[in-house]
VEXBA-885685 format. One record per residue (C-alpha): y, z, x. Coordinates in steps of 0.05 Angstrom, whole numbers, padded with zeros to 5 digits, always signed. Each point is the difference from the previous one (the first is absolute). Layout:
! VEXBA-885685
YZX ...
***
This chain:
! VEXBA-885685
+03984+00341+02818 -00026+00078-00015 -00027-00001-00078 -00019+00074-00018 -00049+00028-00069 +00013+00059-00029 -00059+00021-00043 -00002+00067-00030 -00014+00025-00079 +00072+00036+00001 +00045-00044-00029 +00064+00043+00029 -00038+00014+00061 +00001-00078+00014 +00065-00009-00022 +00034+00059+00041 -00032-00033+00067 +00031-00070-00022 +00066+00028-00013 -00010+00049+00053 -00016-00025+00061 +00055-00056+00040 -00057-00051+00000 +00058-00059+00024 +00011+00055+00058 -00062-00001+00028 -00016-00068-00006 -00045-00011-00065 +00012-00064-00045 -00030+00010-00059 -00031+00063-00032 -00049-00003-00061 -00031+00055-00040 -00063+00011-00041 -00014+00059-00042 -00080-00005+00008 -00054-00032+00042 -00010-00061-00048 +00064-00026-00001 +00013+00015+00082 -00062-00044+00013 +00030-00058-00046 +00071+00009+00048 -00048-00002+00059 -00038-00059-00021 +00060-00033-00012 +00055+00020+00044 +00010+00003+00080 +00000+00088+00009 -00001+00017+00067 +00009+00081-00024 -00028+00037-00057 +00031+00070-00016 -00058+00033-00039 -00014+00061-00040 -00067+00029+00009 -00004+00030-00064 -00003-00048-00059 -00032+00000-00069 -00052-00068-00008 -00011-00018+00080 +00024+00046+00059 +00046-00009+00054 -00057+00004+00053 -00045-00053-00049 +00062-00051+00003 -00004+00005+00072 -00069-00014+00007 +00004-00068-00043 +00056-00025+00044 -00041+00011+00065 -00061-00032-00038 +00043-00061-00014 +00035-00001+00066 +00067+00012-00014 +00036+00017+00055 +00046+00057-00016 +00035+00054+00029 -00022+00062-00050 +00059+00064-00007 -00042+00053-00037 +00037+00049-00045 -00034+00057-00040 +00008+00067-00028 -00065+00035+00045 +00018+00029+00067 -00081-00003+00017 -00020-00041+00062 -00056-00027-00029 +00043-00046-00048 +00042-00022+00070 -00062-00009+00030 -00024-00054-00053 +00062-00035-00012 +00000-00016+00083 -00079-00022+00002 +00027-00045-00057 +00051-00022+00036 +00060+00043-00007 +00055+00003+00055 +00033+00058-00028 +00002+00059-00051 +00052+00032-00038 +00001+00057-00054 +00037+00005-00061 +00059+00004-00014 +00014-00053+00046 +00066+00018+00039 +00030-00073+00006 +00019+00004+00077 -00071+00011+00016 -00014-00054-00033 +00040-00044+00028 -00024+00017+00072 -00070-00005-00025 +00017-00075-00024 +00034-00004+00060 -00069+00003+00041 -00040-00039-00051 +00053-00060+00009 -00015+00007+00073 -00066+00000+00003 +00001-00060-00049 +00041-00035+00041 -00052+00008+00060 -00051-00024-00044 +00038-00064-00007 +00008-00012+00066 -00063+00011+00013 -00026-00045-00051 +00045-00056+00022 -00031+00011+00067 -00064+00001-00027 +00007-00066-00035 +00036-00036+00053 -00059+00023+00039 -00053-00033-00046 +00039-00060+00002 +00003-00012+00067 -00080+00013-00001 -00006-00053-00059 +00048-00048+00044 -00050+00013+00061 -00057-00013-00036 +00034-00060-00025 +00020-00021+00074 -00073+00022+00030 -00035-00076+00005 +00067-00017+00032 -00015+00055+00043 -00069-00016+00016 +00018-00071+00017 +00062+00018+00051 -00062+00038+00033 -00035-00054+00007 +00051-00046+00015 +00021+00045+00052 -00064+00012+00034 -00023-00081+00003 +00070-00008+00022 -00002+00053+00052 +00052+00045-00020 -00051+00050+00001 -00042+00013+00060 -00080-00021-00012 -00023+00082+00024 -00026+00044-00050 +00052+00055+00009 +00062-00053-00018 -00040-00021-00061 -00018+00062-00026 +00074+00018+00005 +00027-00064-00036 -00057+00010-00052 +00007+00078-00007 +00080-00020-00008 -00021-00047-00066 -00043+00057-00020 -00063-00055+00003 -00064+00035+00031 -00032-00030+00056 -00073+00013-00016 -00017-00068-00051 +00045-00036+00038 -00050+00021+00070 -00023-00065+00004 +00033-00065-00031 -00017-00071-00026 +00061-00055+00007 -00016-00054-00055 +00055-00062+00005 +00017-00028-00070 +00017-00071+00021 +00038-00045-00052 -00021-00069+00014 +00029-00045-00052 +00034+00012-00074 -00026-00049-00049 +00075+00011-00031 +00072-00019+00034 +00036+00070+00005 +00066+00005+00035 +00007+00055+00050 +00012+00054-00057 -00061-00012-00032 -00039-00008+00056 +00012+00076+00020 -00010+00031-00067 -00070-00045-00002 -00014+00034+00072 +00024+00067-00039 -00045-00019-00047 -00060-00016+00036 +00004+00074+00044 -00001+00034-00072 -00068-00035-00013 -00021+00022+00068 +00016+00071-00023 -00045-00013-00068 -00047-00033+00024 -00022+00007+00074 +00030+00080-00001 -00032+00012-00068 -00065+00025+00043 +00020+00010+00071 +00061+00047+00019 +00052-00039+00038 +00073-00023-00005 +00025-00067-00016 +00058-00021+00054 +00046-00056+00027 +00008+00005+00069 +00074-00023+00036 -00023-00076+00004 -00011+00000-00074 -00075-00005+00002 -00037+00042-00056 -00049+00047+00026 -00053+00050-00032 -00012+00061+00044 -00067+00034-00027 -00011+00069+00016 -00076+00002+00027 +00002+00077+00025 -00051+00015+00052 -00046-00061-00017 +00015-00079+00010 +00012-00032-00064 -00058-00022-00042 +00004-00080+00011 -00036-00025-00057 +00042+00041-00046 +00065-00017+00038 -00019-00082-00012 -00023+00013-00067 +00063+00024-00015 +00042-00049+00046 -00039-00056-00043 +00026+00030-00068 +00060+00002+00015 +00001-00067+00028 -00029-00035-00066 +00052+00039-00035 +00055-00029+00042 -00020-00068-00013 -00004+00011-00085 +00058+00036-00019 +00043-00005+00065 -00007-00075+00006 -00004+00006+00074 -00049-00011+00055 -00015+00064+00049 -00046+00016+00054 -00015+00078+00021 -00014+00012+00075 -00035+00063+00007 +00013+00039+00073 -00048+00046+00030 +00010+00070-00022 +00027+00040+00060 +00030+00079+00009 +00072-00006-00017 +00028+00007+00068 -00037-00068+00013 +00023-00040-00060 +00047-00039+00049 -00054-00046+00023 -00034-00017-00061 +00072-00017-00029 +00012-00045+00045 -00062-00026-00004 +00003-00014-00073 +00071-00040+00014 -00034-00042+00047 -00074-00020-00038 +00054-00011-00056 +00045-00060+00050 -00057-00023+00026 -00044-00012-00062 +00018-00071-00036 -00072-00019-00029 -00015+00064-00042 +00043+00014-00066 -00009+00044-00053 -00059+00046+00020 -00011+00063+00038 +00000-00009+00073 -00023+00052+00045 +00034+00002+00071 -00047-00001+00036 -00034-00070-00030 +00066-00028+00032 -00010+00003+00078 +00051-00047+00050 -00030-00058+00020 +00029+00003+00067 -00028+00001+00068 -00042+00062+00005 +00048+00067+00031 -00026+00059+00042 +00002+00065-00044 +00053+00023+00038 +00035-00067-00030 -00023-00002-00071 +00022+00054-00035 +00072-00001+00036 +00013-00069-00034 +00034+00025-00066 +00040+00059+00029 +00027-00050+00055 +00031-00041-00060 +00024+00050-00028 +00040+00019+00051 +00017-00071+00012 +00015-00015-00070 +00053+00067+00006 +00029-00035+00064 -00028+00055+00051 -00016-00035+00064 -00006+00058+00032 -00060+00030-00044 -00035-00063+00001 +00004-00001+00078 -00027+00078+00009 -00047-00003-00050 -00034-00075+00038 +00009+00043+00065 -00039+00058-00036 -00056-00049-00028 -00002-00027+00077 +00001+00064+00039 -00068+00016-00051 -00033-00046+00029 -00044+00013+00061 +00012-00026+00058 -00063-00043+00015 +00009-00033-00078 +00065-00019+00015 -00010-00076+00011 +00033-00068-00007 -00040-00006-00067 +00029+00066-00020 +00068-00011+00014 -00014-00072-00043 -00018+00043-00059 +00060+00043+00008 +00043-00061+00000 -00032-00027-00062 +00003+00069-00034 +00071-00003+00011 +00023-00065-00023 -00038+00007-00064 +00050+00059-00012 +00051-00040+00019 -00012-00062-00044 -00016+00049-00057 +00061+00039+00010 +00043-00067+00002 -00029-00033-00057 +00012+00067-00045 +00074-00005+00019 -00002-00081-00005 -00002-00028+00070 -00045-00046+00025 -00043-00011+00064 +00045-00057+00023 +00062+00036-00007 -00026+00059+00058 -00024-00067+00042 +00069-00016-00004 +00027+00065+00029 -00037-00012+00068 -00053-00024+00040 -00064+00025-00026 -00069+00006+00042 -00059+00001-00022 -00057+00051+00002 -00026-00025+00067 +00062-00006+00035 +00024+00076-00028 -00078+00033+00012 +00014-00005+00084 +00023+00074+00008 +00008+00060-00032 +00074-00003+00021 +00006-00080-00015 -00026+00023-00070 +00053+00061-00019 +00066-00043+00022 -00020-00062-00044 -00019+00053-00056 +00069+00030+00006 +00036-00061-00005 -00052-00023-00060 +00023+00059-00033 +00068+00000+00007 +00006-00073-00013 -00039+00014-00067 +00049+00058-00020 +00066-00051+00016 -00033-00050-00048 -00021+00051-00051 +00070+00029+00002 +00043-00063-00004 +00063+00003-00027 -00001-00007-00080 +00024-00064-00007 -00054-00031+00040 -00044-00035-00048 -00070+00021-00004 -00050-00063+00019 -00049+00025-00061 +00053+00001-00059 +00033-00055+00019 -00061-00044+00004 -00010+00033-00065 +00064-00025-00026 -00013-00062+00026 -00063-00007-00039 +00037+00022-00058 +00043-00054+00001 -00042-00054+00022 -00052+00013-00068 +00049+00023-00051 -00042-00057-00048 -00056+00044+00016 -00025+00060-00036 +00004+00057+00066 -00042+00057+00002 +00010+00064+00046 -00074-00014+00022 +00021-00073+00009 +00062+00019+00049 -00044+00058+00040 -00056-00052+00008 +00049-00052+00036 +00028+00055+00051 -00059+00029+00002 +00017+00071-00022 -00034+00055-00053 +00040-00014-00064 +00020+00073-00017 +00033+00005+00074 +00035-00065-00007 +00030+00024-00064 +00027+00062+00033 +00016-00034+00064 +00048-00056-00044 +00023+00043-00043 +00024+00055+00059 +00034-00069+00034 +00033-00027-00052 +00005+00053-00053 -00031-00037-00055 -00068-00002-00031 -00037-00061+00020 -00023-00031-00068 +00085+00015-00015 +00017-00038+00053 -00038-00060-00016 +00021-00003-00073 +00069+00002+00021 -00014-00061+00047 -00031-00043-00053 +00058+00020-00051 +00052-00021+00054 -00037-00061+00004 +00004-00003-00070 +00075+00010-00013 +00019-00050+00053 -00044-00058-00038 +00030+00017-00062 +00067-00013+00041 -00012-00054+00039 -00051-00048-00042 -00011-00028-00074 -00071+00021+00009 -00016+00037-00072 -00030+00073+00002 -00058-00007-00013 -00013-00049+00053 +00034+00050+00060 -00029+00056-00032 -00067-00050+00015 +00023-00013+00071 -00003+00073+00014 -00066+00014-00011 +00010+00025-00078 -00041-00031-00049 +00024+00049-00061 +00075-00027-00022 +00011+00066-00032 -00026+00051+00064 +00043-00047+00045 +00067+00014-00046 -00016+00072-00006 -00004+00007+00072 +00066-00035+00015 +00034+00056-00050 -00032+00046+00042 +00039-00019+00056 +00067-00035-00027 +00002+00037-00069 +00005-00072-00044 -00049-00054-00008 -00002-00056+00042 +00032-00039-00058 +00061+00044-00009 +00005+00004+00083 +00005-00078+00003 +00048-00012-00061 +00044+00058+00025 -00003-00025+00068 +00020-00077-00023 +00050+00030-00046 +00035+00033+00056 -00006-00060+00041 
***
């Protein structure tokens, strides 16, 4: 839609070029006319113009005056001059102004008609442009929006390996996000592990509390550090700080870590533990990662404080150097299923060590070193020690430390025996969760805690809760309540026992809690479930 102002002081001037010129021809909507700066500025104001025909010459305000408000107040407008004076210096204002053309009097109509022509043209481009300009914008505001999601597929990406660990393949992910490299030099890995909720949330409610808790990260560990707040593809919650060219300061770090922790416990209701990581360049943040995954399984006597990784050593035999630092990139690998990585990268750790150091005793610590990934491994996917017994005869460390040779075949079939078991098909029960279950069952009169069930299967609390809810799809503390209400309903079937007292026999002292909870899960009280289910009986 083309809207067009005539503005001049002659009133049959105005009126000739309205009647004059085939406005419908050349593709102009709607024409309005003013007969002196005042009343043009009110139309403008008010009205959508795109182009403004306009006398120079006019009693109270001029032509060129008229133009200069509409610039100041950032109209956009496509500005025809027409005047009586043949001198360039009038042309020459009206196009610093603004103007796209200028035409003398009397106006012959056909010229202006062409003139309009190339005013509706240029307005047109202007459109275009400014629909390009402001789809533009919005795809910048939609980036900005999408950046931490961004940032975090970077991350998840590089602990996941997606992106090679050397410098150039970083800088060209990070240069891709538009993230600079140099406060990100050097980073800190800081685990936020959720121990325990002090509240029973289903599976909803347990990820926007996890939501939740990364946002106070942000506020309150990020308030003074730069850094990003992440979750990584197993669903643990990570804060990545951004140390530059210096380690991060530790003091501050655990001041910070503590804060956040106290907070967690008063207005989150839940119990968490930070595990700080060393602070490495970013091509090495592999290690510490893994690291931080396994002080975090391996801890079950620390909860809610600040632990630093390095407090939390193995307690297994002593390993060679060549052994020690191989550990958490061997289960890694294992935990991905690669035999063959976990293979080259023992006969790497091997072929580092010298000759005359490569003893029985040596070849002992190698064994041990690698059956502590493999236990670790199976117990983060739910196997047990027994159940690898089971898939062959196993030697032990004497019997395997004979030869070099002796060594590598029993580690290959170690290995691949652990990958079978780790990869079973999915309907093979997991030993852990179903002893779990078991449990479950066999204490529904108890009151069961998530610290409780770890304890017995001797497992950090926060990996247990991922570990049963990946397994069965269900958040722990969910799947217990449901337990105890099925319980519940099939008293209420099956006995005259009153409420109160099976409400009593499932460890619920409070009438009113236990009857709330049963709604939760059946959506009627247990009174209304037994009366509707005698009724139907």
């Amino acid at each position: 839609m083309i809207n067009v102002l005539i503005v001049d002081d002659e009133y049959y001037a105005v009126k000739g070029l309205i009647s004059g010129v085939r406005w419908d021809r050349i593709g102009v909507d709607e024409v309005y006319e003013a007969y002196h700066a005042s009343a043009a500025q009110r139309i403008l104001s008010e009205r959508n113009v795109d182009i403004m025909i306009c006398d120079i010459e006019m009693p109270d305000e001029s032509g060129l005056e008229l133009m200069s408000w509409a610039r100041d107040n950032g109209l956009n407008l496509e500005t025809i001059v027409v005047t009586c004076h043949s001198e360039f210096a009038y042309a020459q204002k009206a196009l610093q102004l603004g103007g796209c053309d200028y035409l003398l009097k009397p106006v012959i109509y056909a010229d202006m008609e062409e003139v309009v022509r190339r005013a509706i043209l240029k307005v047109e481009e202007k459109r275009k442009a400014s629909l390009t300009d402001e789809r533009y914008r919005e795809y910048v505001r939609l980036w900005n929006r999408q950046r931490p999601l961004l940032i975090e597929r970077f991350w998840q990406d590089l602990l996941d390996r997606r992106i090679s660990a050397s410098r150039s393949s970083i800088e060209a992910s990070l240069s891709a996000y538009e993230l600079p490299i140099g406060p990100m030099e050097r980073v800190c890995p800081i685990l936020i592990s959720i121990e325990s909720w002090e509240k029973t949330l289903n599976e909803r409610d347990e990820d926007i509390m996890e939501f939740a808790l990364r946002k106070a990260a942000e506020e309150m560990i990020l308030s003074e550090l730069p850094g990003d707040v992440i979750q990584d593809h197993r669903g643990n919650s990570l804060v990545m700080l951004y140390a530059g060219e210096r380690p991060a300061e530790e003091e501050r770090v655990r001041a910070l870590c503590s804060r956040f922790i106290e907070a967690c416990r008063r207005y989150f209701y839940c119990s968490v533990s930070c595990y700080i990581g060393e602070t490495v360049p970013i091509a090495e943040i592999w290690s510490p990662y893994l690291a931080l995954l396994d002080a975090e399984y391996r801890n079950v006597s620390r909860t809610g404080e600040v632990i630093l990784c390095r407090e939390l050593r193995p307690s297994a035999p002593a390993l060679p150097p060549e052994a020690f630092g191989c550990v958490p990139e061997w289960a890694e690998w294992l935990e991905r299923g690669n035999a063959e990585a976990v293979l080259a990268g023992l006969d790497a750790a091997l072929d580092r060590v010298p000759p005359a150091e490569l003893t029985a005793d040596t070849l002992k610590a190698f064994y041990h070193a690698l059956m502590q990934c493999i236990y670790y491994v199976l117990y983060r996917r739910g196997r047990t020690a027994s159940q690898l017994a089971e898939e062959g005869n196993w030697p032990d460390a004497a019997a395997v430390a004979k030869s070099l040779s002796g060594f590598k075949r029993w580690a290959e079939e170690a290995v691949r025996s652990a990958v079978r078991l780790s990869f079973a098909p999915a309907g093979t029960a997991s030993p852990v969760i179903q002893k779990i279950k078991t449990y479950v069952l066999e204490h529904l009169d108890q009151e069961l805690s998530r610290e409780e069930l770890a304890s017995y299967v001797y497992l950090n609390p926060a990996y247990l809760s991922r570990l049963f809810r990946k397994e069965t799809g269900m958040v722990l503390t969910e799947y217990i309540l449901r337990e105890k209400m099925h319980r519940a309903s099939e008293l209420l079937l099956a006995s005259d026992r009153s409420i109160s007292e099976i409400a009593e026999s499932l460890g619920y002292g409070n009438f009113s809690y236990f009857a709330r909870l049963f709604r939760k899960v059946y959506g009627v009280t247990p009174h209304e479930y037994r009366k509707s289910l005698r009724k139907s009986s």
